[in-house]
C-alpha positions as CSV (number, residue, x, y, z in Angstrom):
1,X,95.9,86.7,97.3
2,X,94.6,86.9,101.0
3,X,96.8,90.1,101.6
4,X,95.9,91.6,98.1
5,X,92.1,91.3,99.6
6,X,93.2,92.6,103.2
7,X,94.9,95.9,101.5
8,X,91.3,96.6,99.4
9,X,89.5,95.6,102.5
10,X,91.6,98.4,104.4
11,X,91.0,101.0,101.7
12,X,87.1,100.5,101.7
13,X,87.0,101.1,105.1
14,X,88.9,104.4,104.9
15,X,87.3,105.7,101.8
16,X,83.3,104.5,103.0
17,X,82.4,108.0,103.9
18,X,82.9,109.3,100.0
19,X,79.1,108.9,99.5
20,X,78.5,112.0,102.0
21,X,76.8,115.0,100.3
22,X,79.3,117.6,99.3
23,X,82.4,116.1,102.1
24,X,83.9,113.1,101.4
25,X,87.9,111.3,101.9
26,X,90.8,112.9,100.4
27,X,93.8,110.8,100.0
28,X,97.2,112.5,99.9
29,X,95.8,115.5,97.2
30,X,94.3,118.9,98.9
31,X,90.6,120.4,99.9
32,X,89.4,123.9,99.8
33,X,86.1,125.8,101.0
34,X,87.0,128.6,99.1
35,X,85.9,131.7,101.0
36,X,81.6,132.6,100.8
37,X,81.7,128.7,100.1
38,X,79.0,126.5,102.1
39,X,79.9,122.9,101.9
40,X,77.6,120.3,104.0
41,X,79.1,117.1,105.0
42,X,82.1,115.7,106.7
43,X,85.2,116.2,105.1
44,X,88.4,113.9,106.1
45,X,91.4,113.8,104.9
46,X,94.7,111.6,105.1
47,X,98.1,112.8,104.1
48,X,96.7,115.9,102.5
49,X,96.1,119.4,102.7
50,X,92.8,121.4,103.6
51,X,92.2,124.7,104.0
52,X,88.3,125.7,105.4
53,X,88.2,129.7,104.4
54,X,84.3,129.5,104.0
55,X,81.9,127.4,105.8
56,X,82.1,124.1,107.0
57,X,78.5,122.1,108.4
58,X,79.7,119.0,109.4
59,X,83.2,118.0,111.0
60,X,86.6,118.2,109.8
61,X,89.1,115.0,110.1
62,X,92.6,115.3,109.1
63,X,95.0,112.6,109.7
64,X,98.9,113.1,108.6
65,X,98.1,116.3,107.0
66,X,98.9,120.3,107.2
67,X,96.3,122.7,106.5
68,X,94.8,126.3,107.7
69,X,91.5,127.3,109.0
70,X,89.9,130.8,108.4
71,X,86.8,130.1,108.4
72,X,84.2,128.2,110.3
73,X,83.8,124.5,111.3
74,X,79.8,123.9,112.7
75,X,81.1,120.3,113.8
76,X,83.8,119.2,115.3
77,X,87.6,119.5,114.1
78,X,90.0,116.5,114.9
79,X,93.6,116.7,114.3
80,X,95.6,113.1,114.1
81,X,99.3,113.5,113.8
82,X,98.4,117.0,111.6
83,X,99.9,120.3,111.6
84,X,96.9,123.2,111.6
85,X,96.6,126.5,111.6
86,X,93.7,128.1,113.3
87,X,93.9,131.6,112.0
88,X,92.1,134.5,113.5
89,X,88.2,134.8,112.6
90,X,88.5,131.1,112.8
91,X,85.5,129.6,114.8
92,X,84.7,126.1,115.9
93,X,81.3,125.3,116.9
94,X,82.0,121.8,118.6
95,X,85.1,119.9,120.4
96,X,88.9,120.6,119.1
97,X,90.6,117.2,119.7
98,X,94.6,116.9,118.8
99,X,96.0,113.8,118.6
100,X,99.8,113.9,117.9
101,X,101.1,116.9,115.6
102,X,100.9,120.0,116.4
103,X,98.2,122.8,116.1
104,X,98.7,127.1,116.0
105,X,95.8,128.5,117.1
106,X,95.4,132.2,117.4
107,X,94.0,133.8,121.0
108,X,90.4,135.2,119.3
109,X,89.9,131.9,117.8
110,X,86.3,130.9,118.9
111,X,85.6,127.0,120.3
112,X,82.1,125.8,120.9
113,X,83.3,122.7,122.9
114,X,86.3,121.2,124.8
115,X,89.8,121.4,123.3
116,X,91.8,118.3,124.1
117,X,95.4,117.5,123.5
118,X,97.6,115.1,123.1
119,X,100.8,116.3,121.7
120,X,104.6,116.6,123.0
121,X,104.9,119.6,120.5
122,X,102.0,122.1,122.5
123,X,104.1,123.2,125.2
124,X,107.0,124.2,123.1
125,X,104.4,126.4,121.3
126,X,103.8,129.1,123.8
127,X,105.7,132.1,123.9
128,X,106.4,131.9,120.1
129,X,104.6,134.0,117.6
130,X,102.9,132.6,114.7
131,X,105.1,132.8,112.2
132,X,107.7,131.5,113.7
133,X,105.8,128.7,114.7
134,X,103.7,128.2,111.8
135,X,106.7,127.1,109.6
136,X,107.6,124.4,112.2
137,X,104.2,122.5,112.0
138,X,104.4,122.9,108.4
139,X,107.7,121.1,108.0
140,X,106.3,118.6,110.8
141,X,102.9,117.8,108.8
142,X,105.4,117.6,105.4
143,X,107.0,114.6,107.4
144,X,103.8,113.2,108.6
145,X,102.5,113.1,104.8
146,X,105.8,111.4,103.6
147,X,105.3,108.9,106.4
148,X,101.7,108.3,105.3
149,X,102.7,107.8,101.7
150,X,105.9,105.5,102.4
151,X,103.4,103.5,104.2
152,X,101.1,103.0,100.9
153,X,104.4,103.1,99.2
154,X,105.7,100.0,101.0
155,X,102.5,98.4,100.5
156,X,101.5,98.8,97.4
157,X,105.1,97.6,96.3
158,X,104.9,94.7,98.1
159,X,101.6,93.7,97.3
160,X,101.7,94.4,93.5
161,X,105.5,94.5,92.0
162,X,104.5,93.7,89.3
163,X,101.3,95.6,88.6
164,X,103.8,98.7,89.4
165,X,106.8,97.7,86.6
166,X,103.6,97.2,84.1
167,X,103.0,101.5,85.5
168,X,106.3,102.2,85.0
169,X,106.5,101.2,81.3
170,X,103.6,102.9,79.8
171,X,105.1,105.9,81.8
172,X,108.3,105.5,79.8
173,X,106.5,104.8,76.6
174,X,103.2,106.6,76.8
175,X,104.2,109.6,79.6
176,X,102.6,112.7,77.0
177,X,99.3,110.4,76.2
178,X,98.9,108.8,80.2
179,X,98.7,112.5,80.9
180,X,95.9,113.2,79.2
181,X,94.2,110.3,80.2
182,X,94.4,111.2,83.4
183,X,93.3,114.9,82.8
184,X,90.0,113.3,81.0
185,X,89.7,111.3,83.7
186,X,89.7,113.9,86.6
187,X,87.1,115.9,84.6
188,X,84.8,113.0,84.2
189,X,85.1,111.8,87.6
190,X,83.0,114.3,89.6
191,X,79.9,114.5,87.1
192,X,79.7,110.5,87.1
193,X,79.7,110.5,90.5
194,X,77.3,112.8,91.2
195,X,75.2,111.4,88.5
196,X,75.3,108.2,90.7
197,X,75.0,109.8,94.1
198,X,71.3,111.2,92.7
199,X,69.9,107.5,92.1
200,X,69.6,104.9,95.3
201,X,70.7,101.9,93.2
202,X,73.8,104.6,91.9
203,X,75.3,104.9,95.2
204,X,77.0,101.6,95.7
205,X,78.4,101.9,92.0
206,X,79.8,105.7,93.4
207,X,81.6,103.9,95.9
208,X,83.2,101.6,93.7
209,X,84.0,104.2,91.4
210,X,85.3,106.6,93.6
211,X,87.6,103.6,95.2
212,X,88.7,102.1,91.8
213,X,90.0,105.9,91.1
214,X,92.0,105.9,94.3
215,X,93.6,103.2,93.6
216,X,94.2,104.3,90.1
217,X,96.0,107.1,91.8
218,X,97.9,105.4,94.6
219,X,99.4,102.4,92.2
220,X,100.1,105.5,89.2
221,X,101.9,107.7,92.1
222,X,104.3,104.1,93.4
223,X,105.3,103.7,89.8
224,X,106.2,107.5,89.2
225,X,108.1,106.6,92.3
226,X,109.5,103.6,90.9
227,X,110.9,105.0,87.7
228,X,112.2,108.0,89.1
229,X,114.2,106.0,91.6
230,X,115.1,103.5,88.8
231,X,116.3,106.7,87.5
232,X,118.8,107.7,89.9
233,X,120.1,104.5,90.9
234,X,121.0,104.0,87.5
235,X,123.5,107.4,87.3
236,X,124.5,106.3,90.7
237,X,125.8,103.2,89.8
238,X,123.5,101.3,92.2
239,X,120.8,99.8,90.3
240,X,118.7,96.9,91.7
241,X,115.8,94.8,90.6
242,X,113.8,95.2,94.0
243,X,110.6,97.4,93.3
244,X,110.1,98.3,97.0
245,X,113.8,100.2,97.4
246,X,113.3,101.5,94.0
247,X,109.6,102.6,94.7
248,X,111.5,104.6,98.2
249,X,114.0,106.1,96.7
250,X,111.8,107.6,94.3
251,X,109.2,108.6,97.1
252,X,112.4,110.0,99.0
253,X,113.6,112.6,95.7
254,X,110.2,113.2,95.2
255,X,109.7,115.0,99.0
256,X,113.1,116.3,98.8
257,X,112.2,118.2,96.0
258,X,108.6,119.3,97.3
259,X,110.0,121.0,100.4
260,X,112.9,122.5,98.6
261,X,110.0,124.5,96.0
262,X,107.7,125.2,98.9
263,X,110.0,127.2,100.5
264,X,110.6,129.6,97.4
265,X,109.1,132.9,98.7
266,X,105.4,133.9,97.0
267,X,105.8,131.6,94.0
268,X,106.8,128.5,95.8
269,X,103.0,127.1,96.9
270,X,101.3,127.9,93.6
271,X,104.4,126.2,91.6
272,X,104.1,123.1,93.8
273,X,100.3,122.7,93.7
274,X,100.9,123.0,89.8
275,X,103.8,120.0,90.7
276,X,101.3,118.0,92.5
277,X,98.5,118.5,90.0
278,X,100.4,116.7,87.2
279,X,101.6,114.2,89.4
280,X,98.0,113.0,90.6
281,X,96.9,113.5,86.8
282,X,99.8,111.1,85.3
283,X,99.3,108.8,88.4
284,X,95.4,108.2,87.2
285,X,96.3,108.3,83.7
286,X,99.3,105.6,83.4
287,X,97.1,103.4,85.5
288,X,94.0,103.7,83.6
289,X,96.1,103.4,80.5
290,X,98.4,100.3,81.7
291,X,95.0,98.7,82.5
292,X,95.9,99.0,86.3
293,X,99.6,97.7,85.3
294,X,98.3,94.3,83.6
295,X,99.2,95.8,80.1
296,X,95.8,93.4,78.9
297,X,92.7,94.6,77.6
298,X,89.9,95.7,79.4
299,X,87.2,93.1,78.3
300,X,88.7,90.2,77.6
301,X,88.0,88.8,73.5
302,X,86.6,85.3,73.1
């Protein structure tokens, strides 16, 4: 029970800056400022991808992720174990700090502040053009992400076994309905939330909200994991009873796959957001509709 509270503990503190105007956390999913787009706020994301073709007034965090800036960054950029593109017209009004992973950055790119770096992969950058390069850091950030998400993987599995068979079931059962559960619930999301945001008392009850749903999403993505590695074990002969092998195996076919379909020339990005899409929206839905796993009713009858 103490580590169960430990984990939710860990995921408050990384998800406490959701509340922030129009940035917020993104876990493992994607972030655009679409181009003319104004967005005030800090934005940080783990695992994910961002790409800031419009304006950005407020910093930029991205930890274990891959992404490309066009546009421009008021604040400060920081880059932990992340593979960036800093494409030309890009401009950064504060400090560019690199922690780990690897950053492109093209000569007219404009930095307000200090760059600082920390990364074994900047020197073998010079002398190669971009897109040679840019690939590179791609793949690199890919690995970062599947890192990030073993990590979860291993910890949600660990933590909740059995919270992630109860998943796993309704997916077998309930796949088509979980689905639209989850589609439902990714359109409701954002106008309850902001509905909360614009009342004082609402803002605590956002923050629970917005971390019950990424929860929802990282327990509904371990037991995708789960059954799909239950999957092949099975036509491989080698089927076990441990959930946290399982779960990695699963995690494992999953990446496997996702780098195979990005490389497919123009059609491989939008067909993998499309991938990733239904992956996040059955993820939310079989978890919301397995009552987090528990298979028991929401309010309890007396």
């Amino acid at each position: 029970m103490k580590r169960k509270i430990l984990f939710v503990l860990i995921l408050l503190f990384l998800f406490s800056g959701l509340a922030q105007a129009n940035g917020g956390v993104t876990f493992g999913g994607s972030r655009l400022v679409a181009p003319g787009e104004t967005i005030r706020g800090d934005i940080v994301i783990f695992g994910g991808r961002v790409e800031i073709l419009g304006t950005l007034e407020g910093d930029l965090v991205c930890i274990g992720g891959n992404g490309t800036v066009e546009g421009r960054i008021t604040g400060d950029l920081i880059s932990v174990g992340s593979s960036l593109n800093l494409e030309r017209g890009a401009s950064i009004g504060g400090d560019l700090v690199q922690v780990g992973g690897s950053i492109w950055r093209d000569q007219e790119v404009q930095i307000g502040g200090i760059f600082r770096t920390v990364s074994y992969m900047e020197p073998f950058r010079i002398g190669f053009p971009g897109w040679v390069f840019r690939p590179v850091i791609s793949l690199w950030g890919s690995v970062l992400g599947f890192f990030y998400q073993l990590l979860f993987t291993l910890l949600v599995a660990f933590l909740f076994a059995n919270n992630v068979k109860g998943v796993a079931s309704t997916i077998k059962g309930e796949w088509g309905l979980s689905l639209l559960v989850g589609f439902l619930g990714f359109i409701l999301l954002f106008p309850v939330v902001i509905f909360l945001l614009i009342t004082i008392l609402g803002i605590p009850l956002a923050l629970v909200v917005l971390l019950g749903y990424y929860l929802a999403v990282i327990l509904g993505q371990v037991g995708i994991f789960y059954i799909l590695g239950d999957w092949l074990m099975d036509r491989f002969g080698r089927k076990q009873d441990k959930v946290i092998g399982t779960a990695v195996v699963g995690l494992l076919a999953i990446f496997i796959i996702r780098l195979l379909i990005r490389i497919i020339p123009f059609i491989g990005g939008p067909i993998h957001m499309v991938i990733m899409a239904l992956i996040y929206m059955l993820a939310l839905g079989v978890t919301l509709k397995s009552r987090f796993g528990t298979n028991k009713p929401w309010i309890a009858r007396g």
